[in-house]
N, C-alpha and C positions, 0 to 999 in steps of 0.2 A: 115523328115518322111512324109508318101503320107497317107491325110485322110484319104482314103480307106482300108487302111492296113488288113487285113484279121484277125477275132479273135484270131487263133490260133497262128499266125504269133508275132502279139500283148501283148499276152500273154508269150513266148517266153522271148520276151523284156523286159516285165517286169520281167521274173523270174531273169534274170540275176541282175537288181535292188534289188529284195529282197533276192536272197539267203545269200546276208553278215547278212541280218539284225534277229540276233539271240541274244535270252534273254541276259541283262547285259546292261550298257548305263552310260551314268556319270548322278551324283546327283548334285541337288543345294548346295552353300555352302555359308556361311556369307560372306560380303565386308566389316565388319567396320559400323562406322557412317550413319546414312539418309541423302542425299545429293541432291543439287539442279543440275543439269546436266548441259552440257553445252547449251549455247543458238543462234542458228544464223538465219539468214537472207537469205531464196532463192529467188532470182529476177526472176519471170518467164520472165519478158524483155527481159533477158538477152539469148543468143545465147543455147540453152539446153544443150550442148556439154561443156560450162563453168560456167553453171551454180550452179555446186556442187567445184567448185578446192578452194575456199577460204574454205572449210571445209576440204576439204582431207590434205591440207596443212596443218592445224589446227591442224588435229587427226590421219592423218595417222602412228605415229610412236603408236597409242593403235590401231586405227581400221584394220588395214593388221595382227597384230599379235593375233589381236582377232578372227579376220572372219577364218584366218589361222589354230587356234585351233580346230577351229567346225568343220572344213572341214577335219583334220587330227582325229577328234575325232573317240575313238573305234564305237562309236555308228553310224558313218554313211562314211567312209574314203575307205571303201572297195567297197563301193558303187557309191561312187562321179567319179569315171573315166568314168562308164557307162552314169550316170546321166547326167554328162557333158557332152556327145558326144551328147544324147540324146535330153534334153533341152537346150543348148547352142549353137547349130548352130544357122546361124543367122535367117532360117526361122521360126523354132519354136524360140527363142527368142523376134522377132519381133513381134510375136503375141503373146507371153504372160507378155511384154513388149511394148504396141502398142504405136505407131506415135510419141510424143518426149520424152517420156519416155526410152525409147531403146534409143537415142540419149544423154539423162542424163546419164543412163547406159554407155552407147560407154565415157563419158568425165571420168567420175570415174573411169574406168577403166584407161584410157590415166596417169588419176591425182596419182592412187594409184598403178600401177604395177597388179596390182589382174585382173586376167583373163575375159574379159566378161562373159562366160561361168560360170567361181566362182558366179559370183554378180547373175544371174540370178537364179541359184541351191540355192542361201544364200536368194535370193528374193521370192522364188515360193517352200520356206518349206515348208508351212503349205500346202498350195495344193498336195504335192507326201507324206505329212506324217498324217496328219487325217483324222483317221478311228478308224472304233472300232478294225476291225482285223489289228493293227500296233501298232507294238511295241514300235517303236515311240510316240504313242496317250499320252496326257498329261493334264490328269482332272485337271486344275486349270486355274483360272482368275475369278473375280470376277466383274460383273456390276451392278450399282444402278443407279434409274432416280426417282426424285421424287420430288413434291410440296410442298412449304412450304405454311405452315397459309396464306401469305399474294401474292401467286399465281407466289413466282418465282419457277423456277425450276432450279435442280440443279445434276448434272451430275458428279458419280464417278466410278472410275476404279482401280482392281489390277489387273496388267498381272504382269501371272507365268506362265512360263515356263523352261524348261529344257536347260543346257549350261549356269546356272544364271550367272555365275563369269564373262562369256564372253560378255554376253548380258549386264550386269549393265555397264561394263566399256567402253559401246560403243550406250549408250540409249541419246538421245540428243534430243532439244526440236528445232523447227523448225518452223519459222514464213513466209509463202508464201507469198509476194507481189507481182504488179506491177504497173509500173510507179507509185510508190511509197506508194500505197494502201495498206493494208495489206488485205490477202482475206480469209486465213485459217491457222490454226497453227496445227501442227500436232506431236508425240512423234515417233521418228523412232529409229532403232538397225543401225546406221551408216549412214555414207552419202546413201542413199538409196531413189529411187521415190514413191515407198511403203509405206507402215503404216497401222495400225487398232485401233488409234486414234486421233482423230483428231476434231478439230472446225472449222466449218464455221463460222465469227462473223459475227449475227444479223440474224441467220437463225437455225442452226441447230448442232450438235455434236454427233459424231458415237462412239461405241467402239465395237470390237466385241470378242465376246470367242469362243473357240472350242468346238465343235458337232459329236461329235465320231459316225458316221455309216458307213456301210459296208466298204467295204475293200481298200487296197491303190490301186487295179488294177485297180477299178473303178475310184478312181482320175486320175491316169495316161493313163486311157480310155479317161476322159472327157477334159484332158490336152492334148493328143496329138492328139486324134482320131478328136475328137469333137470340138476342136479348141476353148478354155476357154481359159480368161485372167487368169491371178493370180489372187488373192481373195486382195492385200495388191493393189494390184492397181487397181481394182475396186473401193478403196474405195476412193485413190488418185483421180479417174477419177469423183467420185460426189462430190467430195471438188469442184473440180475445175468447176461444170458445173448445179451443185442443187440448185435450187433458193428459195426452202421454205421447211419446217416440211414435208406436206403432201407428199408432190413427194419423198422428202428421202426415209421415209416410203414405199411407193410405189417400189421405184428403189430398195431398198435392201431386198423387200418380191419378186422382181420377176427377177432380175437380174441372168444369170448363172451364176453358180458356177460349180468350181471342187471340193470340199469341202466342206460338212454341215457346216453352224454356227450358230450361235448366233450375233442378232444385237441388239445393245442397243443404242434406239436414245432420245436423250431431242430435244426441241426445245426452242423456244419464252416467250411462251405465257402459259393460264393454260391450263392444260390439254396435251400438247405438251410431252407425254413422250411413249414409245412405248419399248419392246422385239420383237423381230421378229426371230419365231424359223423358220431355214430355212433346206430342205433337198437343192441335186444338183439343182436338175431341177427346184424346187417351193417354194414354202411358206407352212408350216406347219402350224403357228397359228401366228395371231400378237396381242397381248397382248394392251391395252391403257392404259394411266389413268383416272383416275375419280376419283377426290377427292369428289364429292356428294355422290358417290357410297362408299366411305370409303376405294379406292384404291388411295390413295394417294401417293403411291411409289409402283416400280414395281421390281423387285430383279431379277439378275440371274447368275449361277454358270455357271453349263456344263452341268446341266441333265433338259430337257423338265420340266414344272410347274406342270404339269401334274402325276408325276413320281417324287415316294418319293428317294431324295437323298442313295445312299449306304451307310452302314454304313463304317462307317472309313475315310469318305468326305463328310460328311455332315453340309458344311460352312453353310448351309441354311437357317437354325435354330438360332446361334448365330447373325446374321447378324438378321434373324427378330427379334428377341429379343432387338436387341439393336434399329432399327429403328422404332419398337413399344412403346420401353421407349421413345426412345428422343419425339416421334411424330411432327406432322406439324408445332407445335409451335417451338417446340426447331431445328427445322431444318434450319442449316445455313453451309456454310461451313466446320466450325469449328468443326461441330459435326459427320457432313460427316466423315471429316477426320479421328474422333476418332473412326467411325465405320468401316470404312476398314482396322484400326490398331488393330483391335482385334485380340489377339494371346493368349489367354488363354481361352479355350473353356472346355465341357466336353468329354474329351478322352474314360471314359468308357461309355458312350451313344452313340458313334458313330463318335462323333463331329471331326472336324479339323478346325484350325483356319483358319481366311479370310488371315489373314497375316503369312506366312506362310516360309518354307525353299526358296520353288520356286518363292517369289513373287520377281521382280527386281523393279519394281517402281510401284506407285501410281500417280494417279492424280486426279481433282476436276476441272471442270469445269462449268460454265452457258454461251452458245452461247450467251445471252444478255448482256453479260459483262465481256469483257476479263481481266479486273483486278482482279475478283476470280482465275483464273487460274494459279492453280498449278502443278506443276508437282516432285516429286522428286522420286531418288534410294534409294529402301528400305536396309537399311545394317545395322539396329539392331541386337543385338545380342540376335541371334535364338537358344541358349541352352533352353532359358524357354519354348519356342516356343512346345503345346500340355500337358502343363503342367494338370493333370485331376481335376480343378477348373471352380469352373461357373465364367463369365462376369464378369466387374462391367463397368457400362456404365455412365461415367460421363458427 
């Protein structure tokens, strides 16, 4: 595609993209038990092109038949021929897959049969599908960053989203190295160079949720016209290059996007905890902490601070509830945990649990110490799951 491309021309383009995409879509469904995923080792040393085949080897008899599902799914299958043709040549690839990234991509392909073209459309979702006008769009993920009494900080996450069944059984935890260092660890949907979270150890930790605004044209404006990375490797690309809190901060208040988000960063040190509501172009608001101030934790779902939750998803509330019981003192891990497992909230005020149909995993992290880090697939059994009961926050 030629940047230049003419609005109308553009527009065109995209309609062919969204005319399949018409109400209906598949829902979350339970997996079973909570489980710890599986865990490997990427050598950035190593040759980019091989550096994912000891994983494909690993997973490809669950990851081709997974990414295959989505791709065949009612909800976006009539769409993925265009899309492909679209985003998976290799010049728009190359750039929203830049320098050896596209070269990871080119080996996973070689290693698992699945088309570049698939891996890039499976890599550069969230970019062609949130907005407010997409039907697509997917209010859930939950993030929390916050200080304890004694000045650590402490970093948690639920990503929910849509396709759960396919996504939990292809959610893997991922440890970056080289020559033998380990430099970031990150939660991906398959051997993939992407992510949206991830740890820098002894600097920093991202997570980000989705920000529904205007329409999916306008992503696929700022995707093909405008020439934007994907948003899961931007964030791959400050793993690999961010040397402290501030400059994170920095980099993901003003880095472009095709995609509004939400970023939720910890750091180090006190005070090291940050929201960053972002539209394409800018920085909306960056949020700190300040435990003097009595902002000792900083919370966020999918709707701006600003702007009272809708009713019927309004995690927002149980979640401060339960991080005002526990308070600074009682904040450790542990309790982290218990507060992103909230699944019994009040149904007729509004509420919906943090833990919920759509959520596929949790994690818990502190950038200063990667032996908190947890990660697992959430697969409790979600029948009680909006049950119309308050908390109990132990």
């Amino acid at each position: 595609l030629v940047r230049t491309m003419a609005r109308p021309r553009f527009l065109w383009v995209c309609s062919l993209l969204l005319a399949p995409l018409l109400p209906s879509g598949c829902s979350g469904q339970s997996h079973g038990g909570d489980r710890v995923p599986p865990r490997f080792t990427v050598d950035l040393s190593v040759a980019p092109e091989h550096r994912w085949d000891h994983v494909v080897a690993a997973e490809s008899r669950t990851f081709v038949p997974a990414m295959r599902a989505i791709l065949n799914s009612s909800s976006v299958r009539d769409t993925v021929g265009v899309a492909k043709a679209i985003l998976g040549n290799e010049l728009e690839a190359r750039r929203l897959f830049p320098g050896e990234l596209y070269m990871e991509l080119q080996g996973i392909s070689r290693a698992s049969g699945l088309e570049v073209a698939e891996l890039v459309l499976l890599g550069s979702f969230y970019d062609l599908f949130a907005a407010e006008k997409s039907r697509m769009k997917t209010p859930a993920c939950t993030g929390i960053v916050a200080q304890a009494s004694n000045g650590e900080i402490f970093h948690g996450r639920n990503l929910d989203y849509d396709f759960t069944e396919e996504l939990a059984s292809i959610t893997y935890i991922v440890d970056f190295t080289r020559n033998g260092t380990m430099l970031f660890t990150a939660v991906t949907f398959g051997p993939s160079p992407g992510f949206n979270t991830a740890v820098r150890w002894g600097v920093f930790s991202v997570t980000q949720n989705e920000r529904d605004t205007g329409s999916v044209i306008d992503n696929y404006w700022d995707l093909l016209v405008r020439g934007r990375v994907a948003l899961f490797n931007r964030v791959r690309q400050a793993m690999e290059t961010v040397a402290s809190f501030d400059d994170a901060v920095d980099v993901f208040a003003h880095v472009p996007l095709a995609a509004a988000s939400y970023f939720i960063l910890g750091g180090t040190k006190q005070g090291e905890g940050a929201v960053v509501t972002r539209d394409r172009d800018g920085v909306v608001d960056v949020q700190l902490l300040n435990a003097t101030a009595g902002r000792w934790y900083l919370l966020e779902t999918n709707y701006d601070h600003s702007i009272a939750p809708p009713k019927g998803d309004d995690r927002r509330h149980p979640l401060q509830r339960a991080l005002n019981a526990t308070g600074p003192k009682g904040l450790k891990a542990s309790s982290l945990w218990e507060i992103l497992s909230i699944s019994k909230v009040n149904v007729s005020a509004g509420e919906r649990a943090p833990l919920n149909n759509l959520t596929i995993y949790s994690t818990i992290s502190q950038a200063s110490d990667p032996s908190t880090f947890a990660t697992k697939v959430r697969g409790r059994d979600r029948s009680a799951f909006g049950a119309d009961a308050d908390i109990v926050v132990v």
